[in-house]
C-alpha positions in Angstrom: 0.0 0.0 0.0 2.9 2.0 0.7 4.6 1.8 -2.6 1.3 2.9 -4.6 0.9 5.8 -2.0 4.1 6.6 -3.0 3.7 6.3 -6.8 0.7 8.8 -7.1 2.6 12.0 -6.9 4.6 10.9 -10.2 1.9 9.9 -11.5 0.1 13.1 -11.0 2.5 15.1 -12.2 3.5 12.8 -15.2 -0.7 13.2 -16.1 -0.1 16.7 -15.8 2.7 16.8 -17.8 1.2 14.7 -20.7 -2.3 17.1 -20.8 0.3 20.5 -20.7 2.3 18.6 -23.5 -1.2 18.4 -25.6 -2.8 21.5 -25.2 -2.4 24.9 -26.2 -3.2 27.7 -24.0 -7.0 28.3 -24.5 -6.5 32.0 -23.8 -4.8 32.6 -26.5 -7.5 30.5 -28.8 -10.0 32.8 -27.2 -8.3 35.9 -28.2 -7.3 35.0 -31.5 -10.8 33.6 -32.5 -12.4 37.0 -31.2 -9.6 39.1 -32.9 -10.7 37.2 -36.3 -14.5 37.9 -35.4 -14.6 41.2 -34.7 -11.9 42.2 -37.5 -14.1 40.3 -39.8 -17.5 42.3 -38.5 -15.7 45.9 -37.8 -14.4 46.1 -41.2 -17.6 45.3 -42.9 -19.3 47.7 -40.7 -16.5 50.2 -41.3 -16.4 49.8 -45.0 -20.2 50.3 -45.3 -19.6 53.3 -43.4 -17.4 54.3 -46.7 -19.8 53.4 -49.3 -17.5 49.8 -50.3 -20.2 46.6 -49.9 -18.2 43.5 -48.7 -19.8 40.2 -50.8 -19.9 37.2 -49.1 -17.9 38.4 -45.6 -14.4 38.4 -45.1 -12.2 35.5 -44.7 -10.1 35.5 -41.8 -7.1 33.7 -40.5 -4.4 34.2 -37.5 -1.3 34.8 -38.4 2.1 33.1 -36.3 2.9 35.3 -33.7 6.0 36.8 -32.0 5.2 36.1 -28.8 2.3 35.4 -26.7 1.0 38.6 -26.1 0.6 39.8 -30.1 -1.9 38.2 -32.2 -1.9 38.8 -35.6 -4.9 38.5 -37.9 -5.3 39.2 -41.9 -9.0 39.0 -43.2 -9.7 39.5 -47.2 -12.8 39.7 -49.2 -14.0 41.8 -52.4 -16.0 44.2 -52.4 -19.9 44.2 -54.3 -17.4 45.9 -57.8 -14.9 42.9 -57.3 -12.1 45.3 -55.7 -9.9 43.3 -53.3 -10.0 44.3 -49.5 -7.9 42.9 -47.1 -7.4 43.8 -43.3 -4.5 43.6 -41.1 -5.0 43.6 -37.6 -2.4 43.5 -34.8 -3.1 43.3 -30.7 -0.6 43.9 -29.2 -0.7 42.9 -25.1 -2.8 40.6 -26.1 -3.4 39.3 -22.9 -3.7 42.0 -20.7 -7.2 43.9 -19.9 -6.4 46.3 -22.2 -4.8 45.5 -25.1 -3.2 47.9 -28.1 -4.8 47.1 -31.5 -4.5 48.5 -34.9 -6.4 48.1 -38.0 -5.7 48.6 -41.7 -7.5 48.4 -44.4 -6.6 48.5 -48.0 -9.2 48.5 -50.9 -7.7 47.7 -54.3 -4.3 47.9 -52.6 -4.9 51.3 -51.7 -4.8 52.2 -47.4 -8.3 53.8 -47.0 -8.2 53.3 -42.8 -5.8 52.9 -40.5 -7.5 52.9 -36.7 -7.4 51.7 -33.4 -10.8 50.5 -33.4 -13.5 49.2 -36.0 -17.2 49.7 -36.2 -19.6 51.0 -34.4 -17.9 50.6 -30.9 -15.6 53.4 -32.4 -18.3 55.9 -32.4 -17.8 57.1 -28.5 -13.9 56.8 -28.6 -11.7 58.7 -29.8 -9.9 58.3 -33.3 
């Protein structure tokens, strides 16, 4: 009885091991899918907003980052006259309570907004 006694603390922190092994931080997964969400939704709104109509939404993706606390994502689309958009957004302190984000958006290759913020939530905050 002893001997298995003695046995569990490895084996919890072997099991504990394995599951850290095979699992990535689901912080990060958060932040990164609501980056790509609300990138994809506040340049839509934001484009609207400039008289370009996104067809069929954007399609986003996350980008590798340089470390954990910048996440990266790039959305692109076409607008309603077949012009190319595509959006780069950046968070930086990603994991803080108030992370630094910047937006850009290029239609047709040409920059048309460069922002801290997207959409309506903009409307109250300074530009």
């Amino acid at each position: 009885m002893r001997s298995l006694l003695a046995a569990v603390p490895a084996l919890l922190v072997l099991l504990v091991l394995l599951m850290l092994a095979g699992c990535t931080d689901p912080v990060r997964k958060v932040s990164e899918s609501s980056l790509r969400n609300a990138t994809a939704r506040g340049a839509t709104e934001e484009l609207h907003s400039l008289g370009y109509e996104v067809k069929k939404g954007m399609r986003c993706r996350t980008l590798s980052a340089d470390t954990m606390s910048v996440v990266r994502v790039q959305c692109l689309g076409h607008t309603t006259r077949d012009e190319p958009v595509r959006v780069d957004a950046v968070a930086s302190d990603a994991g803080s309570a108030h992370p630094r984000q910047e937006f850009v958006i290029r239609v047709g290759g040409r920059e048309i907004v460069r922002t801290p913020c997207l959409g309506q939530g903009c409307q109250d905050r300074d530009r």
